[in-house]
C-alpha positions in Angstrom: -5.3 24.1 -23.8 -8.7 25.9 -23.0 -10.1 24.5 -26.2 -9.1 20.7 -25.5 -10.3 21.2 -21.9 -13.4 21.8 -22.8 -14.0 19.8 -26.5 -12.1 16.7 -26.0 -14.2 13.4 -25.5 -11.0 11.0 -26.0 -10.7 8.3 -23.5 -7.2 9.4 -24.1 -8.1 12.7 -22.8 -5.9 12.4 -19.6 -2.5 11.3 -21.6 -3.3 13.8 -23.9 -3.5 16.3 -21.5 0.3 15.5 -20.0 1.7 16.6 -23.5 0.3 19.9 -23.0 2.2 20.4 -19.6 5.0 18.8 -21.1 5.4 21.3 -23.9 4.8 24.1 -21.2 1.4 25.0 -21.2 0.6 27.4 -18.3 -2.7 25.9 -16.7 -3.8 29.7 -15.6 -3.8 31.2 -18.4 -6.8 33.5 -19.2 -8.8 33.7 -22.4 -10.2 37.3 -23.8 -13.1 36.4 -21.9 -10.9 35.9 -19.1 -11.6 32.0 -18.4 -9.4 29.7 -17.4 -8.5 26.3 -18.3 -10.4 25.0 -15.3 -13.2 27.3 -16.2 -13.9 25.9 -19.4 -13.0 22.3 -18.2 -16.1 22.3 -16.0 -18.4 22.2 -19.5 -16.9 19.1 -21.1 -19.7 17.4 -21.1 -17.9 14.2 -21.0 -14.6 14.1 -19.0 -15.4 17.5 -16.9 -14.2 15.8 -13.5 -10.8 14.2 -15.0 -10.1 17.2 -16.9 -10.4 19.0 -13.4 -8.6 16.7 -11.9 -5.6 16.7 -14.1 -5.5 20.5 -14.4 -5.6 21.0 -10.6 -2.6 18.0 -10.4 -0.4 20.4 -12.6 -1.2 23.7 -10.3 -4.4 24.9 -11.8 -5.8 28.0 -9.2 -9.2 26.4 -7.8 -9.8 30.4 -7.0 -9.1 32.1 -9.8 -11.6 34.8 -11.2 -13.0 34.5 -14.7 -15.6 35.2 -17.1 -17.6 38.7 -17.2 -19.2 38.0 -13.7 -15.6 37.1 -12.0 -16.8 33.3 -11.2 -14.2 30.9 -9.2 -14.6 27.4 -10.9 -16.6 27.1 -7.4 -19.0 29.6 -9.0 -19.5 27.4 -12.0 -19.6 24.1 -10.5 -22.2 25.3 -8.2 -24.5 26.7 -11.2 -24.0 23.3 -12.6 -25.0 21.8 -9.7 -22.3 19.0 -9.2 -21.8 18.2 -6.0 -18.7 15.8 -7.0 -16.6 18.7 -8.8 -17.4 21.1 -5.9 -15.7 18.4 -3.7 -12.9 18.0 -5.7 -12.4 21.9 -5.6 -13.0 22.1 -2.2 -10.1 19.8 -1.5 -7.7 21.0 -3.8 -8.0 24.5 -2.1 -11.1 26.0 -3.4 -12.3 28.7 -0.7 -16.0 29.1 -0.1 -15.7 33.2 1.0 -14.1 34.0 -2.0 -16.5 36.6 -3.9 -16.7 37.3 -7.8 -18.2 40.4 -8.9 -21.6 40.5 -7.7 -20.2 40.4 -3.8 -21.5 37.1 -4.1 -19.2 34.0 -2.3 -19.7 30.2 -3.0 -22.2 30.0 -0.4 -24.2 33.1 -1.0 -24.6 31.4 -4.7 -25.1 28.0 -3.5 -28.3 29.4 -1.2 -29.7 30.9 -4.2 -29.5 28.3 -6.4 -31.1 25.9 -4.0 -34.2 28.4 -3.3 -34.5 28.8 -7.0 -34.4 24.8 -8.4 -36.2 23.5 -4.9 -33.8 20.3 -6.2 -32.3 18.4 -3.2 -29.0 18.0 -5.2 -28.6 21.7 -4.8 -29.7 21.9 -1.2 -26.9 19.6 -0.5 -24.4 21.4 -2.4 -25.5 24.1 0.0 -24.9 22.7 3.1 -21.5 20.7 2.3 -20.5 24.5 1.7 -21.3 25.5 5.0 -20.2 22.3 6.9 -16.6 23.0 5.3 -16.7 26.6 6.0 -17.4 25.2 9.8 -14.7 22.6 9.5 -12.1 25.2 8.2 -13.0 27.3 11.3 -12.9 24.0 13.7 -9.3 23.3 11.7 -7.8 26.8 12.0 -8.7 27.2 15.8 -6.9 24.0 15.8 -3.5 25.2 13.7 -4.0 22.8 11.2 -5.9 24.5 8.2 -3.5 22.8 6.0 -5.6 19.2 6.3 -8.6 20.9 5.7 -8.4 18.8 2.3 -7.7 15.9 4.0 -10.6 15.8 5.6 -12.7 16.7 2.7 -11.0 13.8 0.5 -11.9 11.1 3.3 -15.6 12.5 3.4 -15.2 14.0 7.1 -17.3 17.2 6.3 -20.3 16.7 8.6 -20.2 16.8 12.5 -21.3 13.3 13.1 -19.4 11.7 10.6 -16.4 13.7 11.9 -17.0 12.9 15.9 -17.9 9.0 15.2 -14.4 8.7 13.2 -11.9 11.2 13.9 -10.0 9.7 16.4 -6.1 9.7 17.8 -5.3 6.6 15.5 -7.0 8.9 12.4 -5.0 12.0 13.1 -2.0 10.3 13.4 -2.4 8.2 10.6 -2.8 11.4 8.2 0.4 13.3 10.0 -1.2 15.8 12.6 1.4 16.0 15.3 0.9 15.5 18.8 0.1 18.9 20.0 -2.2 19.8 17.7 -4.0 16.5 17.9 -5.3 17.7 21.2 -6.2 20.8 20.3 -8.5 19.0 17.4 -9.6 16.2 20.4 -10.9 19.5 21.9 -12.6 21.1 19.5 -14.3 17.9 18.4 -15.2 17.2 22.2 -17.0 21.2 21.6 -18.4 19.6 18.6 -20.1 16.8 20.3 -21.7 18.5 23.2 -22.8 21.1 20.6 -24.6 18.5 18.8 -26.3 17.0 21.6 -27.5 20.3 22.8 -29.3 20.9 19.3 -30.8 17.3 19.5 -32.2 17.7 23.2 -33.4 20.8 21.9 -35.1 19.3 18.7 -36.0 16.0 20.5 -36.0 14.7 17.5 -32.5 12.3 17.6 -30.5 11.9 14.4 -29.9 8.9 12.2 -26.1 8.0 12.7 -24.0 7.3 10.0 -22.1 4.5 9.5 -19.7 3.9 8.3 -8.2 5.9 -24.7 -9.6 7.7 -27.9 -13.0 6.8 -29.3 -12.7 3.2 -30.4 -15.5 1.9 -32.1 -16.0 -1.5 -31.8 -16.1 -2.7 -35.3 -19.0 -5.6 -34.3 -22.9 -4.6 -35.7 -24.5 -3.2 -32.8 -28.2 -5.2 -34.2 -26.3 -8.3 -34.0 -25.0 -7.3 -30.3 -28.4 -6.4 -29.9 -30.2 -9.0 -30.4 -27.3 -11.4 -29.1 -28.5 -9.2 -25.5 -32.3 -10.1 -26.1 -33.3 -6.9 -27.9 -32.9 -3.5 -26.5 -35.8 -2.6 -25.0 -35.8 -1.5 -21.6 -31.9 -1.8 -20.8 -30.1 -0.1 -24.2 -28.3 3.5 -22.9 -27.0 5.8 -25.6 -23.3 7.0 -24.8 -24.4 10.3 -25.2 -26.1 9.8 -21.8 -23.0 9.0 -19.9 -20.2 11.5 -18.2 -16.8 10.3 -17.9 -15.4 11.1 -14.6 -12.7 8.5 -13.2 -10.9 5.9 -14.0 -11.5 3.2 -11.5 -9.7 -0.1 -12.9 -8.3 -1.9 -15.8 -8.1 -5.2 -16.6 -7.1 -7.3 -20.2 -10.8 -6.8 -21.1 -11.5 -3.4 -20.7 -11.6 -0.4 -18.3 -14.0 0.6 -15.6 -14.7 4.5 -15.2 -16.9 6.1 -12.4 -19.2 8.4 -14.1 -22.3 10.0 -13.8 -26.0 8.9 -15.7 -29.5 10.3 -15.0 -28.1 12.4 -12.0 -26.8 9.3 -10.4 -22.8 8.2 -9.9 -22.4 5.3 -11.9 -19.9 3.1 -12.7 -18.8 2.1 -16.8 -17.3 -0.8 -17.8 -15.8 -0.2 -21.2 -14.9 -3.5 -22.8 -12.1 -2.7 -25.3 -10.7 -6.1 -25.9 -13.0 -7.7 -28.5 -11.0 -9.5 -30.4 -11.6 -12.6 -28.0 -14.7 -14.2 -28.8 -14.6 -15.1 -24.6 -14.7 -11.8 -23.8 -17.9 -11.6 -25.4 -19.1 -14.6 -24.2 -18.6 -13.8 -20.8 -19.8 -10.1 -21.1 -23.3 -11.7 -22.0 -23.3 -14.0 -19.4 -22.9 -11.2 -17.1 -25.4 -8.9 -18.6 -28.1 -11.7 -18.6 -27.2 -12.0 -15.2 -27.2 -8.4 -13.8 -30.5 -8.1 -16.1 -32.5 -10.7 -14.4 -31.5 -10.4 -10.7 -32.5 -7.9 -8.7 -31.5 -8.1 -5.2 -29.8 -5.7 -2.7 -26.8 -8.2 -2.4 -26.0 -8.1 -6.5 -24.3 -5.4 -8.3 -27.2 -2.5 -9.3 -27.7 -3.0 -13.2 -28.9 0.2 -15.5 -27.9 -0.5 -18.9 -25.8 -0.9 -21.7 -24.6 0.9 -24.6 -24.2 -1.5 -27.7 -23.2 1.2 -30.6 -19.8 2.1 -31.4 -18.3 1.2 -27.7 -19.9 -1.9 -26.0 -20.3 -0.8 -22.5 -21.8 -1.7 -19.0 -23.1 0.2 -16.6 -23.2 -0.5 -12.9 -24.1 0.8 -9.5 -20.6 2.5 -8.2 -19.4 1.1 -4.6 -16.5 4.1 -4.0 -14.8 1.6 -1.8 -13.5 -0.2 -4.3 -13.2 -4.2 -3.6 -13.7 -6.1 -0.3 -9.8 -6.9 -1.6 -8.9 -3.2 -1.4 -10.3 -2.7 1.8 -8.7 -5.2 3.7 -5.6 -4.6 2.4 -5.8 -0.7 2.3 -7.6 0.2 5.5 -7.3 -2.9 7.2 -7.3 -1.2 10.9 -11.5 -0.1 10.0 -12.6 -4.0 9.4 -13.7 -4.9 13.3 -15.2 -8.1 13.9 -18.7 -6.0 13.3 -18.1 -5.1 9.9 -16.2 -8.6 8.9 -19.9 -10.4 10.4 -21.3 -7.3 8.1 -19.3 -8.0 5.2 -19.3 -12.1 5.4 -23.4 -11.6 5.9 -23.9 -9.6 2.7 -21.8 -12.3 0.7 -23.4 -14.9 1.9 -26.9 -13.5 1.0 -25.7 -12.3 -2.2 -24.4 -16.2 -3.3 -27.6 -17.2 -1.5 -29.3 -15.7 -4.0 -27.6 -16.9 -7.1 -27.9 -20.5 -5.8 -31.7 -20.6 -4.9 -32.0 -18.7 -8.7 -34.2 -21.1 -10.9 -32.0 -22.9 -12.5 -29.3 -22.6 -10.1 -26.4 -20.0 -10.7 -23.2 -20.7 -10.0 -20.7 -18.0 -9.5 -17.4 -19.9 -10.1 -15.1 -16.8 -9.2 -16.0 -15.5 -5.8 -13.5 -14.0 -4.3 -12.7 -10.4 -2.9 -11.9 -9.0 -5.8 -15.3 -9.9 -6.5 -17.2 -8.5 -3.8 -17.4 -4.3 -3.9 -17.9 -2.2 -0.9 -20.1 0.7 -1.1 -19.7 4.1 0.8 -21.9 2.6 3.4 -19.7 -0.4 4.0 -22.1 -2.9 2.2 -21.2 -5.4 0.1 -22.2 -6.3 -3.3 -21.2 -9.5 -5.0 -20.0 -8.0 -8.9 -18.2 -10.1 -12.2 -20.5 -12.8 -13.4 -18.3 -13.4 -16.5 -17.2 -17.0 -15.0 -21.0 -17.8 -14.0 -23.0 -21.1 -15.1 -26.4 -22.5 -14.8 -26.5 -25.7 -12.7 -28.3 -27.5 -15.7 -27.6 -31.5 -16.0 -26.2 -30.9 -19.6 -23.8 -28.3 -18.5 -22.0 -30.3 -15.6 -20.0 -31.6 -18.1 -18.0 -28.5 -19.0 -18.0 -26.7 -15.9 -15.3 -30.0 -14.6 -12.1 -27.5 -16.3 -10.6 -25.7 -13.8 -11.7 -22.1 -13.5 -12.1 -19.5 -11.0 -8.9 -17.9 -9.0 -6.5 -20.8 -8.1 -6.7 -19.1 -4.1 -10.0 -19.6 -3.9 -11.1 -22.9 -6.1 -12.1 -26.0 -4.5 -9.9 -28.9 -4.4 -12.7 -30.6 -6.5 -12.2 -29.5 -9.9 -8.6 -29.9 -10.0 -9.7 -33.5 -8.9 -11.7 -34.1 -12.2 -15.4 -33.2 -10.5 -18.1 -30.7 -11.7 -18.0 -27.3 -9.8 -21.7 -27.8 -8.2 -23.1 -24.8 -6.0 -21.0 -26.2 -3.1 -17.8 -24.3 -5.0 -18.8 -21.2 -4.2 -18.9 -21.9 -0.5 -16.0 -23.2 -0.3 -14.5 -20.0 -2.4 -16.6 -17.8 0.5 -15.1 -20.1 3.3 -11.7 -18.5 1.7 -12.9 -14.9 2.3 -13.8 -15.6 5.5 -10.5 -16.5 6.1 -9.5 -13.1 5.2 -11.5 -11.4 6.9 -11.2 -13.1 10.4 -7.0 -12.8 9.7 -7.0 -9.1 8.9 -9.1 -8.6 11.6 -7.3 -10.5 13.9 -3.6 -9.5 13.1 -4.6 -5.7 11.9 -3.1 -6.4 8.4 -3.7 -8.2 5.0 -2.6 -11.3 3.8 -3.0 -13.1 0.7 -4.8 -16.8 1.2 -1.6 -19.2 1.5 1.1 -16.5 1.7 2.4 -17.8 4.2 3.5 -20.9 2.3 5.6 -19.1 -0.1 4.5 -21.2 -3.5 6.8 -19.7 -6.3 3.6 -20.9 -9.2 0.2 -20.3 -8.4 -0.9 -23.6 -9.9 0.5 -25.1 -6.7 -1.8 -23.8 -4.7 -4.3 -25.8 -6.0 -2.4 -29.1 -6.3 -1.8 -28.6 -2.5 -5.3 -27.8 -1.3 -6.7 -31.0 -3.1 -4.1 -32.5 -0.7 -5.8 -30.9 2.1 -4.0 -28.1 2.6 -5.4 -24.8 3.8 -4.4 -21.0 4.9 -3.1 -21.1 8.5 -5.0 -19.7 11.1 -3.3 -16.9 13.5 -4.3 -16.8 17.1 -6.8 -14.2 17.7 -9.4 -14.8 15.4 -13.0 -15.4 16.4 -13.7 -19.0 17.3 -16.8 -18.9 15.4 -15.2 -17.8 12.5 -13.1 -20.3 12.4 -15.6 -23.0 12.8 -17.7 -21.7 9.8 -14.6 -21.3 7.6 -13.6 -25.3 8.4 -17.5 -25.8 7.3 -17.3 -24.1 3.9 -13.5 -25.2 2.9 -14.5 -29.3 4.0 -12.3 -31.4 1.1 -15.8 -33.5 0.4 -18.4 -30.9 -1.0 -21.2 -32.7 -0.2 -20.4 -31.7 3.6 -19.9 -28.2 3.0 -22.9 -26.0 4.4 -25.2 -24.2 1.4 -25.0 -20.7 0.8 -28.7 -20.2 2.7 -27.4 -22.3 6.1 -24.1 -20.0 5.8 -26.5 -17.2 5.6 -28.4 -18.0 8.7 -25.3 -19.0 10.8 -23.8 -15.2 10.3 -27.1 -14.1 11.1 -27.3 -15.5 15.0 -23.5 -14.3 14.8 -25.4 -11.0 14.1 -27.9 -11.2 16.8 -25.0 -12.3 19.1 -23.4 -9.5 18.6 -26.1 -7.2 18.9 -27.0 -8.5 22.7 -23.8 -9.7 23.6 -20.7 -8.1 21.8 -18.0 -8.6 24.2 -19.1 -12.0 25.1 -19.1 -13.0 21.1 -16.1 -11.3 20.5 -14.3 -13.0 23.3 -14.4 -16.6 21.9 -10.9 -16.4 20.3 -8.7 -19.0 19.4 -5.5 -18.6 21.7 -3.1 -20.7 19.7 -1.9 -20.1 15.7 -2.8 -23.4 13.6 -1.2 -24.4 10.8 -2.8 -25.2 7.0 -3.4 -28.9 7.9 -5.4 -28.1 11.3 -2.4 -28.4 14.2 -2.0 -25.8 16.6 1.4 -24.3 15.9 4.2 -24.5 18.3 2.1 -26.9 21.2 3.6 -28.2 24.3 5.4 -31.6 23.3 3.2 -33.8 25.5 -0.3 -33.0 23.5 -1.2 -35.2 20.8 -2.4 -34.7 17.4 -5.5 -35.7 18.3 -6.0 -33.2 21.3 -4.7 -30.5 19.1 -7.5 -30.6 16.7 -9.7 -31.1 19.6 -9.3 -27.6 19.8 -10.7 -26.3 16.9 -13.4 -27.6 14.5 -12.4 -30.8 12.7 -12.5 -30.5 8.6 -12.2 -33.2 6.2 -9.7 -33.8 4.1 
């Protein structure tokens, strides 16, 4: 066990790892030198963070003593200097006061370490040790040490981060019970005062925060090379990248979160490569990511061409605009829908005003990742096209999500740039619904097709997702706009842009006034307001929303 902890560099690694437990290894057992499993887990050079991972799942001690110094793995991760695994201990129970046999505790260590590099990485590991050291205190005055990794997991280690988001609805929602809630309410309320004491006194106020085994494969890695425009300047040896999380999986490949040059990255692996598409649309994407630079796209570092064929990306830890709304759909508010909608806009803004055009052909909210900063970033440019004349031709099959595609392809027309907006006219939708009913919905759920193909038959009819009372008028408006049945009268990415962008100021000056143009009454996927008095007409339905062609 302490051997393949530390050794193993199999993508594999993790199911390998069950057969160990399953045959009874003891994940705290102790070597001559007295190291544990977890101890030598934290120098795998590759897969440090899921081998610590998986060990702590199966009751791995994040405190236990080893080596000739008596080091926690706290100790050893702090020596490393890797802020991510002393998180993960920290959350799985690791205690900062906890000494080894110099008298020296996790903190003691960490302030050491940070005199000695002068590196910020290490002055940060040293205070996240002393903002959870505060936050067990604030928790145990409270009762409730027992969330202390709770708290830690969902990033709530510093003050302001902690009094801007932990509120009734948050303690609730992770099981704190009513009595100690306001016991925690006051203790944060200590917190807050505390905080504005020390910036009075500073006068200097803070920024706020907001919110597989090695398979080689089997192509010549000059050919690939060259294929990708020579090497020079993008190519990343795998012998740079950490392994650290899987993060997704899809028929292509697999996308790990992992660590290059210092920096939390993410890895898309493609494994499938027996489909000459795959690689066809892998190069579109790289050529893409390559030659774009813009805060709205996907970060691009490199890519590793020998023995795996691999991507690597900037990591959004939020996972997909998709995953958001339907995970945490109670923290999208009407600001961070306008936030969200603004960034994809700009993002497909960019694409279109490209030279010659791009066109994305697969926006959707899968498609758009959220960073830990609640940006978005508009990600997967396998599907993508240049708008060139002698292209038009081949971009008339349908392609794209079937939720999201314009009537117009399924109705025998190219897929020009007007597509897209009629693909980000459906993510609006989703964002002004899950705003506006506090819960996610799939795009024409409420229809209940039993195929997805007839989806798409049925919006070339004119059919589109309802809309539930409550969401912003101006929303709605825009969405109408962008999902128009003639292309030509749908708005271009840039005027979508700029519209979201007086929603913006609007909201800056005037939130409650912005936020109280609402539509009162549900309308169904052909634009009539649901359930209206008998004696209105069709015609003075639709009056009360913005009229969209057909």
């Amino acid at each position: 066990m302490h051997y393949f902890v530390q050794y193993n560099y199999s993508l594999n690694c993790q199911k390998i790892g069950e057969l160990f437990f399953t045959a009874g290894a003891d994940p705290n057992s102790l070597t001559v030198h007295n190291e544990s499993p977890l101890h030598k887990a934290i120098f795998n050079n590759k897969f440090r963070v899921m081998m610590v991972r998986m060990l702590l799942q199966h009751g791995a001690l994040a405190d236990i003593k080893g080596g000739k110094e008596g080091d926690t793995p706290l100790h050893y991760a702090i020596r490393l200097v890797r802020k991510d695994l002393v998180e993960l201990l920290l959350s799985k129970g690791g205690d900062v006061t906890v000494q080894n046999n110099e008298s020296k505790n996790s903190i003691q260590l960490a302030a050491e370490e940070s005199l000695g590099r002068g590196e910020k990485a290490a002055e940060d590991i040293e205070l996240l040790l002393k903002r959870v050291n505060d936050l067990k205190s604030v928790l145990e005055r409270s009762g409730i040490p027992e969330f202390i990794g709770e708290f830690i997991d969902q990033g709530l280690t510093d003050p302001e981060t902690i009094c801007e988001l932990v509120d009734e609805d948050f303690m609730t929602s992770i099981g704190i019970k009513k009595g100690f809630r306001s016991k925690l309410a006051k203790e944060i309320e200590l917190m807050k005062a505390n905080m504005l004491a020390e910036k009075e006194k500073q006068q200097e106020p803070k920024k706020k925060r907001e919110y597989a085994g090695k398979q080689g494969h089997g192509l010549d890695a000059d050919v690939i090379r060259e294929t990708l425009g020579g090497g020079k300047g993008w190519e990343i040896s795998a012998e740079d990248l950490e392994f650290t999380n899987p993060i997704g999986k899809g028929t292509s490949g697999q996308v790990y979160a992992g660590r290059f040059m210092n920096q939390e990255v993410a890895i898309k692996v493609l494994t499938n490569l027996n489909i000459e598409q795959e690689l066809i649309e892998f190069q579109k994407e790289f050529q893409i990511l390559r030659n774009l630079n813009s805060e709205y796209m996907i970060k691009f570092y490199g890519a590793v061409v020998e023995d795996y064929l691999m991507m690597v990306m900037e990591l959004c830890e939020r996972g997909s605009l998709y995953d958001v709304l339907k995970k945490q759909p109670k923290d999208v508010t009407w600001n961070r829908a306008v936030s969200f909608a603004s960034d994809m806009a700009e993002g497909i803004a960019v694409l279109h005003q490209h030279q010659p055009p791009i066109i994305h052909r697969d926006m959707k909210s899968l498609n758009l990742l959220v960073t830990k900063d609640w940006r978005c970033k508009v990600c997967d440019f396998g599907l993508s096209r240049l708008q060139k004349d002698d292209s038009m031709g081949t971009m008339q099959r349908l392609v794209g999500t079937f939720h999201f595609a314009g009537p117009e392809v399924f109705q025998g027309k190219p897929a020009t740039n007007k597509f897209d907006v009629f693909s980000m006219g459906i993510v609006l939708w989703e964002l002004m619904a899950t705003v506006a009913t506090g819960s996610y919905k799939q795009p024409y759920e409420e229809y209940n097709f039993t195929m997805d193909y007839q989806v798409i038959v049925q919006t070339s009819q004119g059919l589109r997702p309802s809309i539930p009372k409550g969401c912003q008028f101006d929303f709605v408006d825009l969405f109408d706009d962008c999902v128009s049945g003639i292309p030509e009268e749908r708005p271009t990415a840039l005027e979508v842009s700029k519209t979201i962008k007086e929603w913006k100021k609007e909201l800056a000056t005037a939130p409650e006034k912005w936020k109280s143009r609402v539509v009162t009454e549900a309308r169904d996927g052909r634009g009539l307001v649901i359930e209206a008095p008998q004696q209105m007409t069709q015609t003075e339905n639709k009056s009360k929303f913005s009229g969209r062609k057909k």
